[in-house]
matplotlib code that plots the C-alpha trace (Angstrom):
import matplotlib.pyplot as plt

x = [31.5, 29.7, 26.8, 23.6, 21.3, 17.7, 15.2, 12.4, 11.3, 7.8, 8.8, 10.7, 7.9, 5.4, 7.8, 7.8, 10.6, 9.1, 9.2, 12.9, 13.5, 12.0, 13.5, 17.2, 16.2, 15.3, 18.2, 20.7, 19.5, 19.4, 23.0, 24.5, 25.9, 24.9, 28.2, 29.4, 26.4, 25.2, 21.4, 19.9, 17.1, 18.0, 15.6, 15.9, 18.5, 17.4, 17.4, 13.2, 13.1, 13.8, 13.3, 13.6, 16.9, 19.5, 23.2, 26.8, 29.2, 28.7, 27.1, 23.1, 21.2, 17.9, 16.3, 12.4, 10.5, 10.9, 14.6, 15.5, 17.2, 19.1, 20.5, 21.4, 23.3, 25.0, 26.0, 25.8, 27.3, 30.0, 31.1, 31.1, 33.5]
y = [-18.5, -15.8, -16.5, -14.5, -14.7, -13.3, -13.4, -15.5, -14.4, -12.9, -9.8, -10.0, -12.1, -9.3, -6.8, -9.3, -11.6, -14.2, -11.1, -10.5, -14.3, -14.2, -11.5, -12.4, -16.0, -15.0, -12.1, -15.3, -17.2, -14.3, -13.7, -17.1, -16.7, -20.0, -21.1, -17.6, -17.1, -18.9, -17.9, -19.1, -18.5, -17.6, -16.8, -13.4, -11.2, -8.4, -5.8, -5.8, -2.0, -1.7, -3.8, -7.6, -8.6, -9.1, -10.3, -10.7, -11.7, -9.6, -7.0, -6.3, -4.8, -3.8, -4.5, -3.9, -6.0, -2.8, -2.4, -6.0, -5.4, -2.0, -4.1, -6.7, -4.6, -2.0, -4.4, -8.0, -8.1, -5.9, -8.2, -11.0, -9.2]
z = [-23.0, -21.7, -18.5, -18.9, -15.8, -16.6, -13.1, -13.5, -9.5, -9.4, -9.3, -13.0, -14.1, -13.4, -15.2, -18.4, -17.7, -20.2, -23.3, -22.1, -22.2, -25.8, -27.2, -26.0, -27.5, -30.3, -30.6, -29.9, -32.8, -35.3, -34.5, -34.2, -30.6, -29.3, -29.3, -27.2, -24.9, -22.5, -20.9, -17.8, -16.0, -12.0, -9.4, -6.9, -7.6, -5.4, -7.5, -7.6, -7.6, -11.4, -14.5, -15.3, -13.5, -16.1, -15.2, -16.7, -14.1, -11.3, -13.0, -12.8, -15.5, -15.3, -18.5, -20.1, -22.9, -24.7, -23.8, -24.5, -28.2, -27.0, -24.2, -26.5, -29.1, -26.4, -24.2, -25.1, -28.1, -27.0, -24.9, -27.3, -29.9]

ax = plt.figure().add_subplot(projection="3d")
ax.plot(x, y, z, "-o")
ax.set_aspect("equal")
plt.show()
């Protein structure tokens, strides 16, 4: 099962954590991935500078409410298949 960590810190939540949250939710459901995916909310990542915190494994991503689905098609659900 794949881990995905979205940043709930103020920071994220400022930059629209709670539409990424949605959006990945909601993206999750529509494809039938709850079985494969895995999402958690995690305070702090450090990575303030950019978007909403976003990680698989050790990797960061910095991801928008208006980049959520392009985030979810390019890299999500290439990992997944």
């Amino acid at each position: 099962m794949i881990e995905l960590n979205v940043c709930i810190g103020s920071s994220c939540h400022v930059k629209g954590s709670y539409n990424v949250i949605q959006t990945l939710q909601q993206l999750i459901e529509e494809n039938g991935l709850h079985d494969k995916l895995e999402m958690k909310a995690q305070f702090c990542m450090r990575n303030c500078q950019h978007g909403v915190s976003v990680s698989i494994g050790d990797e960061i991503f910095s991801v928008s409410p208006e980049t959520a689905e392009e985030f979810f098609r390019d890299v999500v659900l290439k990992l997944i298949k």
